[in-house]
Each structure stands twice: as structure tokens, then as C-alpha cells.
C-alpha positions in Angstrom: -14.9 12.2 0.3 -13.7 11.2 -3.0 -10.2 12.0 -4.1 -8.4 11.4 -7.8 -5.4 8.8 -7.9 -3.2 11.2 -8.7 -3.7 13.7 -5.7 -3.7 10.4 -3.7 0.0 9.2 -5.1 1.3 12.7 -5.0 -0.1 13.1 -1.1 1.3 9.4 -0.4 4.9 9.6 -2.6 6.8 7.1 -0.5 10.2 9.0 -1.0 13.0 10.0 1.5 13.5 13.3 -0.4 10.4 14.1 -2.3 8.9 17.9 -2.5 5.5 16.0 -2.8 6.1 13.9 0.5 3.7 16.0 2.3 2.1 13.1 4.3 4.7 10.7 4.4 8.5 10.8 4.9 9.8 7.5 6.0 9.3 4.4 4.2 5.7 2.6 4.4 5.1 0.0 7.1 2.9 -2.8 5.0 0.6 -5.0 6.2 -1.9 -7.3 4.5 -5.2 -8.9 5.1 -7.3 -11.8 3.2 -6.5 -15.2 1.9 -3.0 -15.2 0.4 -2.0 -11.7 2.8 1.4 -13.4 3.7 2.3 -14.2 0.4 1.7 -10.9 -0.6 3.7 -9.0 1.6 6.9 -11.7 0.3 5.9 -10.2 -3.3 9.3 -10.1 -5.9 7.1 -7.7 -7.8 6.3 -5.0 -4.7 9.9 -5.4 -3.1 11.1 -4.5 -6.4 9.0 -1.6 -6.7 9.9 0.4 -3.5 13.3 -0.5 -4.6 13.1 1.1 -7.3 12.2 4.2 -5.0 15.2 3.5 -3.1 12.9 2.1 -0.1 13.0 -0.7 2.1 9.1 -1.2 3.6 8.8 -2.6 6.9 6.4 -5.7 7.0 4.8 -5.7 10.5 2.7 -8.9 9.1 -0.3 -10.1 7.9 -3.9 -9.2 9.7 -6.1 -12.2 10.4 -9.4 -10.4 9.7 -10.5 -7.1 8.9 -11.6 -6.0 12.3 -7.5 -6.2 13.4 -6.7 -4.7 10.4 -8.8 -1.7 11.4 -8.0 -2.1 15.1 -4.2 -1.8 14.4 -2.5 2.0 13.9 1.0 0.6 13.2 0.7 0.3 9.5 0.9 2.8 6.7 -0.2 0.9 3.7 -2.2 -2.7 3.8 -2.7 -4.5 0.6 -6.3 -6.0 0.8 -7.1 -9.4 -0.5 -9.8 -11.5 -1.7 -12.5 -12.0 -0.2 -12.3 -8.9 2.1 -12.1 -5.9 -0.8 -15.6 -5.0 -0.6 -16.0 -5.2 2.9 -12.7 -2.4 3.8 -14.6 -0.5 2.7 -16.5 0.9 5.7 -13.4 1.6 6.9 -12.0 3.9 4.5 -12.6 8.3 5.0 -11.6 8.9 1.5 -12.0 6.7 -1.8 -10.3 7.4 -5.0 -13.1 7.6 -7.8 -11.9 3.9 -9.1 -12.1 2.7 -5.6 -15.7 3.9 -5.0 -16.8 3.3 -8.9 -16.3 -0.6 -7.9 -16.9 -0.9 -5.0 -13.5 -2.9 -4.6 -10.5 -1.8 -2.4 -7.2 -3.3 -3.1 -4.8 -0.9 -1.4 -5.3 1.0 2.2 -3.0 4.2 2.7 -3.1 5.8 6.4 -2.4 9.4 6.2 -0.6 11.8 8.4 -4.2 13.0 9.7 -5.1 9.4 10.5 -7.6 9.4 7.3 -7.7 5.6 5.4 -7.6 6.2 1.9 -8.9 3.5 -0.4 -7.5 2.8 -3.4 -8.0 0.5 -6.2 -4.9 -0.5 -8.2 -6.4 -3.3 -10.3 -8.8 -1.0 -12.0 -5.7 0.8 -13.2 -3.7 -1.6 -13.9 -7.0 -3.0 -16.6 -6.9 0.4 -18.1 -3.3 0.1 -19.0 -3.8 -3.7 -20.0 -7.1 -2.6 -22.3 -5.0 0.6 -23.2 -1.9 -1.5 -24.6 -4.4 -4.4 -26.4 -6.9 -1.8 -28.2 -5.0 1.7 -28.4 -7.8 4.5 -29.1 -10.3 1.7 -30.2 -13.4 1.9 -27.7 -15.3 -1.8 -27.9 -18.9 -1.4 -28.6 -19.6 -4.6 -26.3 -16.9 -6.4 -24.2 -17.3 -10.2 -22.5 -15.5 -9.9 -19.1 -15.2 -13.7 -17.6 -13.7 -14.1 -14.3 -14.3 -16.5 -11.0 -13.2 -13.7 -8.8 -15.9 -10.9 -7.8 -13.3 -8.1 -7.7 -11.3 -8.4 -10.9 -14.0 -9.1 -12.8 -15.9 -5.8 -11.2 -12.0 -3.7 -11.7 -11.9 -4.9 -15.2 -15.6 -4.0 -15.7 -14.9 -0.7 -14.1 -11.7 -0.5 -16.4 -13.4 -0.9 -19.5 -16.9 1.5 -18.9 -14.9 4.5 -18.0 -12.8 4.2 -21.0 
């Protein structure tokens, strides 16, 4: 099952209040897995964003591996680092179109139903970084150089479904 990003955020809107908070109503409980997971979960840039929202996540920790990641049923959202975010994605029910385009999985949301929904910020966050660089201007050719398998495949993905 393949679902937009959109219908994805407005199914998983992390808000106390929100009409759209139809599978979620408390704040997320985060957890991480791959090389840097830790460090991630002690991000400036996430804690600022759910407090933005008015949120204050619970961190349960990171996952050693991806088989406790997808043993565990205390989280709500797991960010998913290098080098595990091709492989979360036998694990996921539902992949946004980003997510499955890639074949990279950056972000895990468990819904209300149980469901892991894959996600794929990075790809997004290209778009906006191509978006803001180029304007309308579509490249005939484009040089993508990267060490790391799963940027370089977002920023790919970012660029061929401009």
C-alpha cells in the first residue's frame, strides 16, 4: 500500500488539539536505530520542531539493530539511520510514494491500527533545497556526488520527479 505524504502527515499530525489527529493524540514516543541513532534522538533541530507544535516527545532510546526495532511496540515514530534505511523496509505496511520511489526509509510512524508507515524525509527536504537553488528551471542533466547510498539515492529521487 502506497500512501501520499500528505495523507500520511495529516493521519500522523502530532498535535494535542488537532481536527486531523485522527491516529494520534498524545505526543510521539521516538526512538532511533543505525549508527549515530543516540545522537539523533538529542537533535536541537527535532526538539525544536515538536516545540514548535507545543510537544514534548518521549525518547524511549535508541534500538541496537533493526530486528529490536521491529520487535519493540513502545514507540510511535523511529528515525532510521544509515546503514539500516534500505533494509526497514520489509518492515513497513505502507510507504509514501518518495519512500518506495528510493527505496530509502528515513522516518517510521506506527499508526493507531498497528500499520508502519515508511517515510522518506530527505527526498523532500532535496526538493525544497533544488526548489530554492533552481526555481521553475528543470536541469537537462544533473551530477549527484555523495559517499552515502541513501542521500545520494533521496537526492536522485528529488531531482527525477521534479
Amino acid at each position: 500500500m502506497v500512501v501520499s505524504t500528505r495523507e500520511l502527515i495529516e493521519r500522523f499530525e502530532f498535535t494535542e488539539a488537532s481536527s486531523l489527529s485522527r491516529e494520534r493524540t498524545t505526543p510521539p514516543i521516538l526512538t532511533a536505530v543505525g549508527s549515530v541513532a543516540g545522537k539523533a534522538l538529542e537533535s536541537p533541530l527535532l526538539t525544536e520542531r515538536f516545540t514548535e507544535r507545543g510537544l514534548k516527545p518521549k525518547s524511549i532510546g535508541p534500538c541496537a539493530s533493526v530486528k529490536e526495532l521491529s520487535s519493540r511496540a513502545d514507540w510511535s515514530l523511529a528515525l532510521v539511520l544509515s546503514p539500516h534505511k534500505q533494509a526497514v523496509g520489509e518492515m513497513c505496511d505502507v510507504l509514501t510514494p518518495l519512500a518506495k520511489q528510493a527505496g530509502v526509509i528515513d522516518t517510521i510512524l506506527r499508526g493507531a491500527d498497528g500499520k508502519l508507515y515508511g517515510v522518506n524525509t530527505n527526498i523532500s527536504g532535496a526538493l525544497q533545497a533544488i526548489s530554492s537553488l533552481l526555481g521553475d528551471t528543470k536541469p537537462e542533466r544533473c551530477l549527484i556526488l555523495g559517499t552515502w547510498m541513501g542521500r545520494t539515492r533521496a537526492c536522485g529521487g528529488g531531482v527525477a520527479s521534479r
